[in-house]
KENU-928039 format. One record per atom (N, C-alpha, C): residue number from 1; atom name; x, y, z. Coordinates in nm, 3 decimals. Example, Ala and Ser with C-alpha at 12.3 -4.5 7.8 and 13.67 -1.06 7.14 Angstrom:
[site 1; "N"; [1.319; -0.569; 0.780]]
[site 1; "CA"; [1.230; -0.450; 0.780]]
[site 1; "C"; [1.320; -0.330; 0.780]]
[site 2; "N"; [1.285; -0.225; 0.708]]
[site 2; "CA"; [1.367; -0.106; 0.714]]
[site 2; "C"; [1.290; 0.003; 0.787]]
REM end
This chain:
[site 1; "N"; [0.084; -0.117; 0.000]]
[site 1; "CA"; [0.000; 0.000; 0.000]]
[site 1; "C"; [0.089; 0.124; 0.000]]
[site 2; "N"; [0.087; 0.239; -0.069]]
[site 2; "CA"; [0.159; 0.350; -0.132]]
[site 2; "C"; [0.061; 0.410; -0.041]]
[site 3; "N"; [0.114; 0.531; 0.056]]
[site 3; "CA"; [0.061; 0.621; 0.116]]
[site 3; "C"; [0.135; 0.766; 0.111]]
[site 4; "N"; [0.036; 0.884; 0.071]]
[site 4; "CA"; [0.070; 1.000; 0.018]]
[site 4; "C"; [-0.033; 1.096; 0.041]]
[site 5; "N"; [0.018; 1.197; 0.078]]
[site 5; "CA"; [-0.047; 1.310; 0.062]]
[site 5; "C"; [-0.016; 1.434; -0.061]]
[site 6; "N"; [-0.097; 1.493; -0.105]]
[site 6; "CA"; [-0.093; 1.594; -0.173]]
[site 6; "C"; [-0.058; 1.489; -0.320]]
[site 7; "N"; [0.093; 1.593; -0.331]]
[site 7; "CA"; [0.139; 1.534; -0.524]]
[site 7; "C"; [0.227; 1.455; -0.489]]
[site 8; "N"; [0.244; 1.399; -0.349]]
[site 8; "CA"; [0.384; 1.307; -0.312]]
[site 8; "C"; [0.392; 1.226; -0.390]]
[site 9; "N"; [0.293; 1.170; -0.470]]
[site 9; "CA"; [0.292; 1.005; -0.537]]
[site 9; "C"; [0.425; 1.082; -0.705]]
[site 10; "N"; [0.405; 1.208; -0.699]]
[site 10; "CA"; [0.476; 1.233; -0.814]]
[site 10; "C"; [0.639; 1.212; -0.774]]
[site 11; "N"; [0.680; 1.150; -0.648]]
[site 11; "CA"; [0.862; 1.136; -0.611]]
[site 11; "C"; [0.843; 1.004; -0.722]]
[site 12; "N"; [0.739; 0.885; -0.721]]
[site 12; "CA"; [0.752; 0.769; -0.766]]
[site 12; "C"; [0.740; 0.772; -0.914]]
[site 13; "N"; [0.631; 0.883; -0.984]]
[site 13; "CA"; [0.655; 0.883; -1.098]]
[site 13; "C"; [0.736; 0.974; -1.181]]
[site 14; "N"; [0.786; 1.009; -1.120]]
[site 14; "CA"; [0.936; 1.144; -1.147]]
[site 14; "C"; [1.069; 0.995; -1.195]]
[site 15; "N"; [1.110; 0.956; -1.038]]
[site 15; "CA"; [1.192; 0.815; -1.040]]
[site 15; "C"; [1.183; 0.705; -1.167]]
[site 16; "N"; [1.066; 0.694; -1.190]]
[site 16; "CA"; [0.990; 0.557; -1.303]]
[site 16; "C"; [1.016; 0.564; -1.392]]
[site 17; "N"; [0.942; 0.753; -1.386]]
[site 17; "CA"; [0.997; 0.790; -1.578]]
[site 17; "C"; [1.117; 0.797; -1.638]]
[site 18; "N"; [1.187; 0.840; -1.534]]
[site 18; "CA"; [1.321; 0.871; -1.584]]
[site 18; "C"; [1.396; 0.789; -1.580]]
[site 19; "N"; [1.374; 0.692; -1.501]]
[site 19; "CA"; [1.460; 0.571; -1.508]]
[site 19; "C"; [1.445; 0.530; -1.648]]
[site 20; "N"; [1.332; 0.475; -1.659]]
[site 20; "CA"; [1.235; 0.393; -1.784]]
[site 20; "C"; [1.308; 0.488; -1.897]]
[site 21; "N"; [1.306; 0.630; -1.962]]
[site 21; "CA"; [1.376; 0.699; -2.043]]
[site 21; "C"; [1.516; 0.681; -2.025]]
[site 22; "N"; [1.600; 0.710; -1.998]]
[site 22; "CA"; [1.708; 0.703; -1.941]]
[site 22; "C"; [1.780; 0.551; -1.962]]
[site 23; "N"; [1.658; 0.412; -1.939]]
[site 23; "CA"; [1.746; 0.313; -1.959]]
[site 23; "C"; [1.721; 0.261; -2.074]]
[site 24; "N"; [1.616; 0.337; -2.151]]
[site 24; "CA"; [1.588; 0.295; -2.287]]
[site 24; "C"; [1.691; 0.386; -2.411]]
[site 25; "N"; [1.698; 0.485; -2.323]]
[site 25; "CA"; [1.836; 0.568; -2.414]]
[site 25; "C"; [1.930; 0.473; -2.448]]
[site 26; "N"; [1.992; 0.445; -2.291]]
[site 26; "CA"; [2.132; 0.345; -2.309]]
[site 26; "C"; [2.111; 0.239; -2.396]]
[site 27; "N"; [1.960; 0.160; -2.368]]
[site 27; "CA"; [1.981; 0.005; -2.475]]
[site 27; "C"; [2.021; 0.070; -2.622]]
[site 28; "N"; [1.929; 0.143; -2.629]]
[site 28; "CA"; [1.960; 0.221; -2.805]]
[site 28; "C"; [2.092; 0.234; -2.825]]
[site 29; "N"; [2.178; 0.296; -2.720]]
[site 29; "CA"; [2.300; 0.343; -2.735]]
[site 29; "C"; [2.426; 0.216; -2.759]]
[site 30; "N"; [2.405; 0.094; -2.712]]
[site 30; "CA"; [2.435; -0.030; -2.680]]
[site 30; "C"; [2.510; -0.014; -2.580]]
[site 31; "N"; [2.454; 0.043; -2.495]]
[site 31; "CA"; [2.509; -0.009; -2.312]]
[site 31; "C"; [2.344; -0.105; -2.266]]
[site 32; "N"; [2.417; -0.106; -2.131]]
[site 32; "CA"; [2.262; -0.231; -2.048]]
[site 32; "C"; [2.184; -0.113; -2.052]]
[site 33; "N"; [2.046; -0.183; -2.002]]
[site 33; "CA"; [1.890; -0.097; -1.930]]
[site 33; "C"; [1.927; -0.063; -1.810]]
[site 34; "N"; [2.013; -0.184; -1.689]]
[site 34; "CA"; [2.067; -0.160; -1.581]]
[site 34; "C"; [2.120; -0.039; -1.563]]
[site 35; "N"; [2.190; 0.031; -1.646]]
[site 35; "CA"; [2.307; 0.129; -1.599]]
[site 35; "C"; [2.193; 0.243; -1.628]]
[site 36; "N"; [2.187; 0.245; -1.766]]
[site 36; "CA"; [2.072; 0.410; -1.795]]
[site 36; "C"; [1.961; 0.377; -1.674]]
[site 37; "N"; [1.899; 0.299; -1.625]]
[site 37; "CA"; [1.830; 0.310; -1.496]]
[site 37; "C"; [1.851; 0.383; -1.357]]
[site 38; "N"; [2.000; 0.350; -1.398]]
[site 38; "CA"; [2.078; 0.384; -1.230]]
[site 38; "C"; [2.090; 0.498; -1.237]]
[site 39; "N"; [2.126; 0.579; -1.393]]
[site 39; "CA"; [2.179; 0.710; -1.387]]
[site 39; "C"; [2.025; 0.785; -1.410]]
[site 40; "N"; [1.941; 0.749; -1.431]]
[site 40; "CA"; [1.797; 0.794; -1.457]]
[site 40; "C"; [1.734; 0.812; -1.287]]
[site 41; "N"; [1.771; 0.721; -1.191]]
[site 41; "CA"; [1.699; 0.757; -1.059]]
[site 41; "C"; [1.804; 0.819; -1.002]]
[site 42; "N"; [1.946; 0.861; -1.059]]
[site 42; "CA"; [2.020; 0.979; -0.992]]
[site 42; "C"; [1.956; 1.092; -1.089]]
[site 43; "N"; [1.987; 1.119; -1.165]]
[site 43; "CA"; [1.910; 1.206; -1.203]]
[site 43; "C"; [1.739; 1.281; -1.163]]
[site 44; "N"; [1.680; 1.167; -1.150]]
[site 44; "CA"; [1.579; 1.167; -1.073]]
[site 44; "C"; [1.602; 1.286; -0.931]]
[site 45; "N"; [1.677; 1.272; -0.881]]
[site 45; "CA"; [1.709; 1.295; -0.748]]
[site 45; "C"; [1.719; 1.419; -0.740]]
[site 46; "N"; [1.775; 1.550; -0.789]]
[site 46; "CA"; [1.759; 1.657; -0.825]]
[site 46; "C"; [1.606; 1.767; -0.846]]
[site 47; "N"; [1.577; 1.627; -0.918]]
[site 47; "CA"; [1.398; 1.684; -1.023]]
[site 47; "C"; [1.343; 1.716; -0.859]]
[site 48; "N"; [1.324; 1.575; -0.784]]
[site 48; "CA"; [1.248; 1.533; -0.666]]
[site 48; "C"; [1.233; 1.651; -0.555]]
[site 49; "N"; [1.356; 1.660; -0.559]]
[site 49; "CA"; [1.444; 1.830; -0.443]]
[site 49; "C"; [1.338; 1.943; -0.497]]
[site 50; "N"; [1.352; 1.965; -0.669]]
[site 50; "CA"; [1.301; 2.133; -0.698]]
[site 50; "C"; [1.168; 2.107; -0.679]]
[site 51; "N"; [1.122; 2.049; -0.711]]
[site 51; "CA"; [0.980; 1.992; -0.752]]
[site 51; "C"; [0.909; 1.997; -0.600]]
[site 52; "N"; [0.947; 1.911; -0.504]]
[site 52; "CA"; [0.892; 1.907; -0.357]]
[site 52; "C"; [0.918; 2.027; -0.280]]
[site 53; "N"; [1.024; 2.135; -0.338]]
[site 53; "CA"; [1.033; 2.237; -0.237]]
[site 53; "C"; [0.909; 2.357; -0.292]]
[site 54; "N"; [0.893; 2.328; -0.434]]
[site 54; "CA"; [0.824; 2.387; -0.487]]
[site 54; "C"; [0.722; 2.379; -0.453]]
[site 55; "N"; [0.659; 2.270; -0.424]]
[site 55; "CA"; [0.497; 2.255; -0.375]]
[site 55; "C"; [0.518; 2.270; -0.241]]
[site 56; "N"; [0.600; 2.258; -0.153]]
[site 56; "CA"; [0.576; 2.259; 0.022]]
[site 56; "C"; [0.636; 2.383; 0.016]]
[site 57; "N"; [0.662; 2.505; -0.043]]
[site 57; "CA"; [0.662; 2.608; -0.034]]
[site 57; "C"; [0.593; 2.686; 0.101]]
[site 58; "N"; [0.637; 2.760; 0.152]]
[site 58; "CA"; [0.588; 2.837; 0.290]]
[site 58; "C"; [0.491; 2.925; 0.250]]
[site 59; "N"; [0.518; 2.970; 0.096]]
[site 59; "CA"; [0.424; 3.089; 0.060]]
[site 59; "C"; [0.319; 3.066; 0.034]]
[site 60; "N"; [0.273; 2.936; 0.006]]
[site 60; "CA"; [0.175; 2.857; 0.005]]
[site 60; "C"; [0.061; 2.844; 0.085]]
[site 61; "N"; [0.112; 2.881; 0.244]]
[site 61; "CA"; [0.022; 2.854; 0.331]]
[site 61; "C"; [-0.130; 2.945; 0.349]]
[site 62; "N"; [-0.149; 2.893; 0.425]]
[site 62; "CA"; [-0.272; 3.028; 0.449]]
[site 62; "C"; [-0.290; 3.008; 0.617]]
[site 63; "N"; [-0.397; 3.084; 0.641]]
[site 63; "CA"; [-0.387; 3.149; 0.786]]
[site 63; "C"; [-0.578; 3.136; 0.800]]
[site 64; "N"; [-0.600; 3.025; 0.917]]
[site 64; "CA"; [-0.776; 3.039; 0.866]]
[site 64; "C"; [-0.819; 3.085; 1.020]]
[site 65; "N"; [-0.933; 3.139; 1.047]]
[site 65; "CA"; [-0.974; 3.211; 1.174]]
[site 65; "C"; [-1.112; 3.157; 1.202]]
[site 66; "N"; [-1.127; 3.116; 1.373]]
[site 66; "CA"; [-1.219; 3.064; 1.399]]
[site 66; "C"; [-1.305; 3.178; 1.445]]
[site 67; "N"; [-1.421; 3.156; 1.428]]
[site 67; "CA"; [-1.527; 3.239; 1.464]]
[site 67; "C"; [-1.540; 3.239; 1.582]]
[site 68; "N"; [-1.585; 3.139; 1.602]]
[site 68; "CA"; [-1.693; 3.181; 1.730]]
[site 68; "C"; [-1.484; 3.179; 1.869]]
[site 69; "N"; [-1.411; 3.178; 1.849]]
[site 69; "CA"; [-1.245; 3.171; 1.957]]
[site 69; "C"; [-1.183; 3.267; 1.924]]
[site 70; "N"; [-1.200; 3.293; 1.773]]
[site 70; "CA"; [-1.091; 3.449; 1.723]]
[site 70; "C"; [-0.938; 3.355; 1.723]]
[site 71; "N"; [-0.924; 3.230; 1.729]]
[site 71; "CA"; [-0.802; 3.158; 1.744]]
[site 71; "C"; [-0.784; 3.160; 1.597]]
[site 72; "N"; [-0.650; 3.168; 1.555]]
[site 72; "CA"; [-0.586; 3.146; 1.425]]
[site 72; "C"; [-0.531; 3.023; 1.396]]
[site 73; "N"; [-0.545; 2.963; 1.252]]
[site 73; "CA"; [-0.491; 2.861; 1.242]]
[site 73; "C"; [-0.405; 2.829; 1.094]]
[site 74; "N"; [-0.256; 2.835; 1.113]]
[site 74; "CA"; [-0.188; 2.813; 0.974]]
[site 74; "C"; [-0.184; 2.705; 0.934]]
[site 75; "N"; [-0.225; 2.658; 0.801]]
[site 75; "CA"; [-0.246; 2.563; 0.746]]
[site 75; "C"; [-0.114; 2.580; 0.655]]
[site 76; "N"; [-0.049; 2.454; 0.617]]
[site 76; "CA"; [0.088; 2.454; 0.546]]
[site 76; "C"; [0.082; 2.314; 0.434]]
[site 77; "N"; [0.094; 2.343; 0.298]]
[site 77; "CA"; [0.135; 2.254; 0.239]]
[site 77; "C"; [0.233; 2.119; 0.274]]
[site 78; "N"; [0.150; 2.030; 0.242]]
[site 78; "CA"; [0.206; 1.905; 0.305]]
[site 78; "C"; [0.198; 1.784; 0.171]]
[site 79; "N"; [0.271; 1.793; 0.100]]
[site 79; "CA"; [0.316; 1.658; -0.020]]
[site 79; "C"; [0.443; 1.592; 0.055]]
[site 80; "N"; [0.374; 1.441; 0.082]]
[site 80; "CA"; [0.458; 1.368; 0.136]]
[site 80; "C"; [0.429; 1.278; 0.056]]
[site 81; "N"; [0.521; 1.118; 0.080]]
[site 81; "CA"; [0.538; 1.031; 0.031]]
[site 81; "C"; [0.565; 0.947; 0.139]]
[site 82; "N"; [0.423; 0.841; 0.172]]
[site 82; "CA"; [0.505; 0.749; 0.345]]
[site 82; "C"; [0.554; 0.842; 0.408]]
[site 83; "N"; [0.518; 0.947; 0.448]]
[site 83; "CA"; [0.503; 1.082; 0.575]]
[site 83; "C"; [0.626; 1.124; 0.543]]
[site 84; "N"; [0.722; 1.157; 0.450]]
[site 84; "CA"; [0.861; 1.220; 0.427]]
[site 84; "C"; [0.795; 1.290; 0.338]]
[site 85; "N"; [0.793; 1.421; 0.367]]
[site 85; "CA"; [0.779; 1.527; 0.270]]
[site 85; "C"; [0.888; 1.521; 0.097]]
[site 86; "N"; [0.846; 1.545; 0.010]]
[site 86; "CA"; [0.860; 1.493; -0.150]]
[site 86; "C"; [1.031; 1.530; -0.115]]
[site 87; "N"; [1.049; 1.679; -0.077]]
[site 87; "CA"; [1.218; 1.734; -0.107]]
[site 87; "C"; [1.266; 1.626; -0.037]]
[site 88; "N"; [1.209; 1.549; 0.017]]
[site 88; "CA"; [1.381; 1.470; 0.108]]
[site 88; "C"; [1.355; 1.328; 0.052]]
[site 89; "N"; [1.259; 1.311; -0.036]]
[site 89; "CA"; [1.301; 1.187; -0.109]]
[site 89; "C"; [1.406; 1.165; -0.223]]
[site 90; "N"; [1.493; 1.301; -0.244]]
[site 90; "CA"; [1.563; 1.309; -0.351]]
[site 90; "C"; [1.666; 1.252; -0.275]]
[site 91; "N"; [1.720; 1.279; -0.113]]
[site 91; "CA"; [1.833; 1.187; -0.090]]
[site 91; "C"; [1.787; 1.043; -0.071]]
[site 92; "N"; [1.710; 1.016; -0.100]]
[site 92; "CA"; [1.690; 0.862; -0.048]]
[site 92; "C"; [1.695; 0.823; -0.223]]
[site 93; "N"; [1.639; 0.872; -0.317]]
[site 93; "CA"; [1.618; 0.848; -0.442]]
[site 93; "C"; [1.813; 0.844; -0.457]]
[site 94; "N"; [1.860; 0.961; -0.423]]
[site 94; "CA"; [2.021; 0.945; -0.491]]
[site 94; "C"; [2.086; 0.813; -0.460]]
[site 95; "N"; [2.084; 0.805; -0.298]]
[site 95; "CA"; [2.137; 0.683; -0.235]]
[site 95; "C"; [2.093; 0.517; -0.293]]
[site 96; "N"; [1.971; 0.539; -0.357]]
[site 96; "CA"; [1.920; 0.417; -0.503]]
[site 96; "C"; [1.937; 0.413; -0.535]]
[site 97; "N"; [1.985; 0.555; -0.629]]
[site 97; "CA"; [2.087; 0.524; -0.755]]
[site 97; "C"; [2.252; 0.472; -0.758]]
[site 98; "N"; [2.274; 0.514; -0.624]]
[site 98; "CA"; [2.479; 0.519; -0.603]]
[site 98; "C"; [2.430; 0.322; -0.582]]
[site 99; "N"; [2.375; 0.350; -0.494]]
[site 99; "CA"; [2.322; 0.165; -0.481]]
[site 99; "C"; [2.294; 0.070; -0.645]]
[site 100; "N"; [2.206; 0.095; -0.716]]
[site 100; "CA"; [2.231; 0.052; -0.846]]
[site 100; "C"; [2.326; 0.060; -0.915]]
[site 101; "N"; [2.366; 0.186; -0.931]]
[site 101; "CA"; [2.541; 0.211; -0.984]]
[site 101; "C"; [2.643; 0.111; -0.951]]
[site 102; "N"; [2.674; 0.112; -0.811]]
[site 102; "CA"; [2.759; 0.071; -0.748]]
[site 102; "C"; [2.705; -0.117; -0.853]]
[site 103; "N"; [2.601; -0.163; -0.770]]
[site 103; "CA"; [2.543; -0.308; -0.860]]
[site 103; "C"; [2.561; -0.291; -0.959]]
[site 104; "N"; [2.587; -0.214; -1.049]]
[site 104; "CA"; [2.578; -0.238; -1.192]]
[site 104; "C"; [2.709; -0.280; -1.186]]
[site 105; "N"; [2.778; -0.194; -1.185]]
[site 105; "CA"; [2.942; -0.276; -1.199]]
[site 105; "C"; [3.036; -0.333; -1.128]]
[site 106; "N"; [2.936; -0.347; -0.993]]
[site 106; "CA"; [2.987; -0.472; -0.920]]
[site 106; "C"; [2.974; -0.608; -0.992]]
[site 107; "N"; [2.881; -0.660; -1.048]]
[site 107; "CA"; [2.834; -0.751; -1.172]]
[site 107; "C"; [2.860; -0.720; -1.257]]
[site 108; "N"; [2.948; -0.655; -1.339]]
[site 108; "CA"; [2.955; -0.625; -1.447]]
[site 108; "C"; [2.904; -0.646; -1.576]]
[site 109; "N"; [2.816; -0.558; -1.525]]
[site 109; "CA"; [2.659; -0.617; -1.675]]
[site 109; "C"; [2.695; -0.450; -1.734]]
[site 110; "N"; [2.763; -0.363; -1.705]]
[site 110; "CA"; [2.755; -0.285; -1.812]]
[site 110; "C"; [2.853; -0.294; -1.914]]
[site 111; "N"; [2.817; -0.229; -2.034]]
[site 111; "CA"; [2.873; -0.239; -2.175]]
[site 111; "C"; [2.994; -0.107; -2.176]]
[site 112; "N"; [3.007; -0.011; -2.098]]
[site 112; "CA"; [3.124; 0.045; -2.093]]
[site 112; "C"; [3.229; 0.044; -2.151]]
REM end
């Protein structure tokens, strides 16, 4: 079960696509799918950062007021992914990729 709030589900299809592009470049190119994958969810990792700071933006928020208390209440953009707000899935997304990387040519399945 995938749990998310807001556009969080977009860390997974940011990661997918670009992998999926990225490792279909390389087959074309005649390297593996493995490697353009690895460098597609580092790449990934960057997008994830602008993209999540962009939507959990502060300027975003708003400020709502109760009637009948006069109490204030700031409401704040919240795109998470499994309760980690989107920007900090880009280090967990990089650390996937150095992890695939690293597998790719620990096995040496790339064409290099």
């Amino acid at each position: 079960m995938i749990v998310w709030k807001g556009y969080g589900i977009l860390v997974l299809v940011i990661a997918v696509i670009l992998g999926a592009m990225t490792g279909g470049i390389f087959v074309t190119a005649g390297s593996t799918q493995d490697l353009g994958a690895a460098i597609g969810v580092l790449i990934s990792a960057p997008v994830i950062w602008f993209v999540g700071k962009y939507f959990n933006a502060t300027s975003n928020e708003r400020t709502l007021i109760d009637k009948n208390t006069g109490q204030q209440f700031v409401v704040k953009p919240n795109h998470s992914l499994f309760f980690i707000k989107m920007q900090y899935w880009a280090f967990i997304a990089g650390g996937i990729g150095v992890i695939m990387l690293v597998d790719v040519f620990m096995h040496g399945k790339s064409a290099m």
